[in-house]
C-alpha positions as CSV (number, residue, x, y, z in Angstrom):
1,X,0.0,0.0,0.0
2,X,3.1,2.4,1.0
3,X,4.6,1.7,-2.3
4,X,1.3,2.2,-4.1
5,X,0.9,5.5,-2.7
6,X,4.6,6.9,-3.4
7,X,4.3,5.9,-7.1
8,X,0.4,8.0,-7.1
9,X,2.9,11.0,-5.5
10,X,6.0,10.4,-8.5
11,X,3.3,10.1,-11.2
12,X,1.2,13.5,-9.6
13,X,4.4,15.5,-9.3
14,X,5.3,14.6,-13.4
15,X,2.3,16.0,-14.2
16,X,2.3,19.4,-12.2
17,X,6.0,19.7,-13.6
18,X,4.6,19.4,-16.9
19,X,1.6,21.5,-16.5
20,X,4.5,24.2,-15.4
21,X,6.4,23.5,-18.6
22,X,3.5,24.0,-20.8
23,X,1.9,26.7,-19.7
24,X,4.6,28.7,-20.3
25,X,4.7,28.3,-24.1
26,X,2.2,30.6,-25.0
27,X,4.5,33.3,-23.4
28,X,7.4,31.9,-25.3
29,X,6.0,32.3,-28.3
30,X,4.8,35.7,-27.7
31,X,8.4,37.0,-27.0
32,X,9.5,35.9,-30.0
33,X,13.7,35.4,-30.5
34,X,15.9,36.7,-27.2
35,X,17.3,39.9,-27.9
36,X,19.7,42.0,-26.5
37,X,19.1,44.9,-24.5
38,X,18.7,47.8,-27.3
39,X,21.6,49.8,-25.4
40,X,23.4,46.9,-24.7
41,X,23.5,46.7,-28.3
42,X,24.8,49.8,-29.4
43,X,27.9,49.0,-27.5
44,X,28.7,46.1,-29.7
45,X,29.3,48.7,-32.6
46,X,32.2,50.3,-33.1
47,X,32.0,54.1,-32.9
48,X,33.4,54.5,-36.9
49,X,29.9,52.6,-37.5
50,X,28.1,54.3,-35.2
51,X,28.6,57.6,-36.5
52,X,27.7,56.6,-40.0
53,X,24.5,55.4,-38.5
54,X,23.2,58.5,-37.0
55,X,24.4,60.6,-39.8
56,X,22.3,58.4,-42.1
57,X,19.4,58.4,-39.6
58,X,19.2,62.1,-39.6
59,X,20.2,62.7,-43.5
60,X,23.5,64.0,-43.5
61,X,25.5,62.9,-46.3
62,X,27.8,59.0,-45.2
63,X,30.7,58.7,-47.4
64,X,30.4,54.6,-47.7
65,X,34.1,52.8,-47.9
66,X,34.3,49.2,-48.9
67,X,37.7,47.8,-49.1
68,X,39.7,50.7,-48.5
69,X,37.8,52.4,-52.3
70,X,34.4,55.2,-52.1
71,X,31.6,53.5,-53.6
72,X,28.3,54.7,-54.9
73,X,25.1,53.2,-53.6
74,X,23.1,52.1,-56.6
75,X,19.8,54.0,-57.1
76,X,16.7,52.7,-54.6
77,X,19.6,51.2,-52.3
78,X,20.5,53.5,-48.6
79,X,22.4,50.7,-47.3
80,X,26.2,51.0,-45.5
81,X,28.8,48.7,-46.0
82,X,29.3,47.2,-42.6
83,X,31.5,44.0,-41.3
84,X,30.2,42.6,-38.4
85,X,31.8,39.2,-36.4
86,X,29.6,36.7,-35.5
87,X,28.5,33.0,-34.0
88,X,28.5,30.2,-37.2
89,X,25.2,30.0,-38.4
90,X,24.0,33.1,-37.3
91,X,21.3,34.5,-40.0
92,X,21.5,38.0,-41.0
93,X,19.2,38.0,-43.8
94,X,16.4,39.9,-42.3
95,X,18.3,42.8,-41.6
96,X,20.8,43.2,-44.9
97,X,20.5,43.8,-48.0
98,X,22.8,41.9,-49.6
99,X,25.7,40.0,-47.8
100,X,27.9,36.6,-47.7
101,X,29.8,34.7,-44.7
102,X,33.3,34.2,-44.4
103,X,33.2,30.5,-45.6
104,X,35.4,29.4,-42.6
105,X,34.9,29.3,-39.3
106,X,37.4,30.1,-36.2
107,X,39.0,27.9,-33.5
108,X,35.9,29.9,-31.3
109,X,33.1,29.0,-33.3
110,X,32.6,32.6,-35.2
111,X,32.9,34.2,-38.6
112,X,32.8,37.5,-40.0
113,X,30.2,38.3,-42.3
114,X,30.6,41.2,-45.4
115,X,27.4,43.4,-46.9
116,X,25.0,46.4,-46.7
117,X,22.5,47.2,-44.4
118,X,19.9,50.1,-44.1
119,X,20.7,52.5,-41.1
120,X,17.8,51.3,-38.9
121,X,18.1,47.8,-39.8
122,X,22.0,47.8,-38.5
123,X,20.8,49.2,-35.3
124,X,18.2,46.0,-34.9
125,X,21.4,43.2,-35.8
126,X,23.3,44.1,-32.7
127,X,20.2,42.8,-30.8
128,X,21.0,39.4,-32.2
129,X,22.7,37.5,-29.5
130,X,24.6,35.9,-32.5
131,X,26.1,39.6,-33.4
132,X,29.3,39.6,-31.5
133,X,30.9,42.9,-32.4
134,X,30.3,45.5,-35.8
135,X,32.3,47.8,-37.2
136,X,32.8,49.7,-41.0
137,X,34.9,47.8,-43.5
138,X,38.0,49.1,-42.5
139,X,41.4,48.1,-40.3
140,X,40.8,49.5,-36.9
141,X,44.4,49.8,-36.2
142,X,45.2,53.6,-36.1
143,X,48.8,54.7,-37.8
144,X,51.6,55.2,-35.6
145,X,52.2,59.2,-35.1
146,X,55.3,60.1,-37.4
147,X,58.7,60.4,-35.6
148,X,59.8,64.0,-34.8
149,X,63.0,64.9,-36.7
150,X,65.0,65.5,-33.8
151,X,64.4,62.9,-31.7
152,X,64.9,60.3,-35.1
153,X,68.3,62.1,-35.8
154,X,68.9,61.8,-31.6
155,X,68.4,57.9,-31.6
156,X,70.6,57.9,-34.7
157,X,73.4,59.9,-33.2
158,X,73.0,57.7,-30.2
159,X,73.3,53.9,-31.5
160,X,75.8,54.8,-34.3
161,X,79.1,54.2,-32.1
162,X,77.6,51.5,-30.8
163,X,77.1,49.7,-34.3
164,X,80.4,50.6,-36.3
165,X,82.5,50.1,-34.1
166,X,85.6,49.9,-37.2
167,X,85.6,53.3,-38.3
168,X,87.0,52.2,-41.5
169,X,84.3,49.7,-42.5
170,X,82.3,50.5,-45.3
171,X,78.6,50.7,-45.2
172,X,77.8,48.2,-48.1
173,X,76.8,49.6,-51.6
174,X,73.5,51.0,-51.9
175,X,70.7,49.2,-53.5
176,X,70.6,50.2,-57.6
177,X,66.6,50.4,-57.5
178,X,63.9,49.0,-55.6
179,X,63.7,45.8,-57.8
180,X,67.7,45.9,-57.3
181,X,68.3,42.0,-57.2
182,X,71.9,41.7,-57.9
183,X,74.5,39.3,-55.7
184,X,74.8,42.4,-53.4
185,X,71.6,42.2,-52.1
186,X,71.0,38.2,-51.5
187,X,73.7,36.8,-53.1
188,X,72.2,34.3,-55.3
189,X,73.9,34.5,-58.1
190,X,77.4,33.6,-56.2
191,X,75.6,30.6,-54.3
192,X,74.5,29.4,-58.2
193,X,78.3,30.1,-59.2
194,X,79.5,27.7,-56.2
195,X,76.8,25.1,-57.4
196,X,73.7,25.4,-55.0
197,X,71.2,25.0,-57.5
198,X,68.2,24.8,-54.6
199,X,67.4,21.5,-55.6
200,X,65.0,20.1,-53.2
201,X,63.9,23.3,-51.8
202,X,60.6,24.6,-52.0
203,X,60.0,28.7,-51.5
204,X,57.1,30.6,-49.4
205,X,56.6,33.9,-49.8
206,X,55.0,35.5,-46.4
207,X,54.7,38.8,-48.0
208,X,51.3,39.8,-48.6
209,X,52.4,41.8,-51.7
210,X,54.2,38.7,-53.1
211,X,53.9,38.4,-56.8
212,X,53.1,34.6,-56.9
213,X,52.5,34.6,-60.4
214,X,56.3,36.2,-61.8
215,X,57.7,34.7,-64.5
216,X,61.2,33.8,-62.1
217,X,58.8,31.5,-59.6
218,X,57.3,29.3,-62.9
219,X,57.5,25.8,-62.4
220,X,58.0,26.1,-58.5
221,X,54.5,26.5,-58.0
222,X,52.6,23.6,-55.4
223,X,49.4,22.5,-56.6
224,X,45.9,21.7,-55.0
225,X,46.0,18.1,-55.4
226,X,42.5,17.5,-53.2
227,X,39.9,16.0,-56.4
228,X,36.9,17.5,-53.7
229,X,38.6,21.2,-53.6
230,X,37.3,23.9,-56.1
231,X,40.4,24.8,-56.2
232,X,41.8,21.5,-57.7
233,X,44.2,21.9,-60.1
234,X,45.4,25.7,-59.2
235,X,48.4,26.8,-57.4
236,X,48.2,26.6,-53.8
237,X,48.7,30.7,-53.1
238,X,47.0,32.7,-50.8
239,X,46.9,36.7,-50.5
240,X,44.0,37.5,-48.3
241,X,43.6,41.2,-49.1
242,X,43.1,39.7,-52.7
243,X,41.0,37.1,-51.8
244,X,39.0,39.3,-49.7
245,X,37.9,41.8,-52.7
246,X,37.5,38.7,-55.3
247,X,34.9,37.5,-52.3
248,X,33.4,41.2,-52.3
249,X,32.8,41.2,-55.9
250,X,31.4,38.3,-56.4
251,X,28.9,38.6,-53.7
252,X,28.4,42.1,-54.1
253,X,28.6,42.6,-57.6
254,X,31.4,45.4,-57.2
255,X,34.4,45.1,-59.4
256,X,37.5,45.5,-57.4
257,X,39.6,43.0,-59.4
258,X,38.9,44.3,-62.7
259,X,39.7,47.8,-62.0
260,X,43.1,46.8,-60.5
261,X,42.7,46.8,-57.1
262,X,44.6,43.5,-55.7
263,X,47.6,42.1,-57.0
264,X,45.8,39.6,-59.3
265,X,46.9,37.6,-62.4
266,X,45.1,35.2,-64.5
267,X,47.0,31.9,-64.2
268,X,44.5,29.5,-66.1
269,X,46.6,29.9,-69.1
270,X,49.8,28.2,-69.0
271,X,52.8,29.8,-70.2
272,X,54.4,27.7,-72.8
273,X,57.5,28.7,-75.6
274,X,61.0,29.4,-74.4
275,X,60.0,33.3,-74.3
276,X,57.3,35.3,-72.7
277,X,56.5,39.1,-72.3
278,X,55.2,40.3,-68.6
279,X,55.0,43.3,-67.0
280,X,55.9,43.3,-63.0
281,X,54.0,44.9,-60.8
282,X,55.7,48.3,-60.5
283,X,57.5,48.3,-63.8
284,X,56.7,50.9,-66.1
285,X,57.2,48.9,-69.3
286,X,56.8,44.9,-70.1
287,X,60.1,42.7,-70.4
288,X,60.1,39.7,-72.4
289,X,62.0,36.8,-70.4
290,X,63.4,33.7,-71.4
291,X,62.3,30.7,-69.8
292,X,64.2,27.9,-69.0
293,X,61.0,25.0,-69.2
294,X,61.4,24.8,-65.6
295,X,63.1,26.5,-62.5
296,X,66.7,25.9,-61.6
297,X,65.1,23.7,-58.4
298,X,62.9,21.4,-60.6
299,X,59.3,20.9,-61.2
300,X,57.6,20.8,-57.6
């Protein structure tokens, strides 16, 4: 009978707990999505953003910057160019007009996501709990203040003894010209002359304005080898200020790359002959080189 009557209790205690449960749906669903705080909001946006807002909201004119180049809004179309860091799988469709996703995601769990949003509709996608931080398409990182004269030419005054200390070394030859490549600068054509050849060596350049696709590096090139990668079959080269505006105008429809503005080359064309004309970036005419088939270290 005692057991009886402690299993009634279990079974009558379910059921209030459930009752609880379900009656608060109705509320639940009235709510809506959580949100954050409205002011709590506005902090995640970065004052450069901010102030574009409330210009916009009370119709002054916003000079709109997308990767680091004015643009013109097309007609019917108020929104800014905003960047704004985010959980994975956070939606943001309801609020911009057009935008994409980083296709990656970090170690943390979050993206960045790229587009344009109206002024009041920017204000509303900080409330997203997903909406981590916003800010314009820009580097937040302010320029260093220049150096005064004096004090440069003080610190120079200052650690010259300490660094010749031979008063009659020499202080090298100076470079012939920014692209100046000779054995006085890196030596490579004595380490050839001796018989290094760099066989067995493959190069990375970490240089963001590396020109992956001169004639000198052909034939040293690593591949994407992975069948599943888009990418299959291209040289494995990264520049992510490049990449980042080839992403902008394809999802954006600007045209950053055609008008110049990343260090870009067309590489789906082979080069092929024992001759070919190119133009380096920087040069102010095109130089035809000669080509050996393949580099002095071998095909990769």
């Amino acid at each position: 009978m005692l057991r009886n009557r402690k299993v009634h209790q279990r079974i009558l205690y379910a059921l209030l707990v459930l009752a609880l449960v379900l009656s608060t749906y109705p509320v639940a669903f009235a709510q809506g999505p959580i949100r954050t705080d409205p002011q709590a909001a506005r902090a995640k946006i970065h004052p450069n953003l901010l102030a574009d807002i409330e210009a916009a909201l009370s119709g002054k004119p916003v000079t709109r910057v997308l990767a680091g180049r004015e643009i013109t809004p097309t007609v019917g179309e108020e929104g800014l160019p905003f960047v704004a860091h985010i959980v994975a799988g956070t939606d943001l469709g309801a609020y911009a007009d057009r935008w994409f996703v980083r296709p990656f995601v970090g170690p943390l769990g979050t993206t960045v996501a790229i587009g344009f949003a109206r002024p009041n509709a920017l204000l509303k996608m900080a409330t997203l709990p997903g909406v981590i931080f916003m800010q314009r398409p820009e580097s937040l990182a302010e320029p260093p203040p220049p150096v005064e004269p004096d004090l440069e030419e003080m610190l120079n005054a200052a650690i010259e003894p300490r660094i010749r200390t031979d008063p009659d070394a020499s202080p090298g030859p100076a470079p012939e010209g920014w692209y100046h490549t000779t054995a006085a600068i890196h030596g490579s054509q004595e380490a050839w002359a001796k018989g290094y050849t760099g066989a067995g060596v493959r190069y990375m350049a970490n240089d963001s304005g590396a020109d992956y696709c001169h004639p000198d590096l052909f034939g040293t090139w690593a591949y994407i080898e992975d069948p599943t990668s888009p990418y299959y079959g291209l040289p494995e080269m990264f520049d992510s200020y490049s990449s980042y505006v080839a992403a902008v105008d394809y999802y954006l429809g600007t045209d950053y790359i055609a008008n110049g503005f990343a260090d870009y080359a067309d590489t789906s064309t082979v080069v092929s002959g024992p001759t070919a004309t190119y133009k380096p970036i920087g040069a102010e005419e095109a130089h035809t080189y000669t080509l050996p088939g393949t580099s002095k270290s071998g095909e990769y």
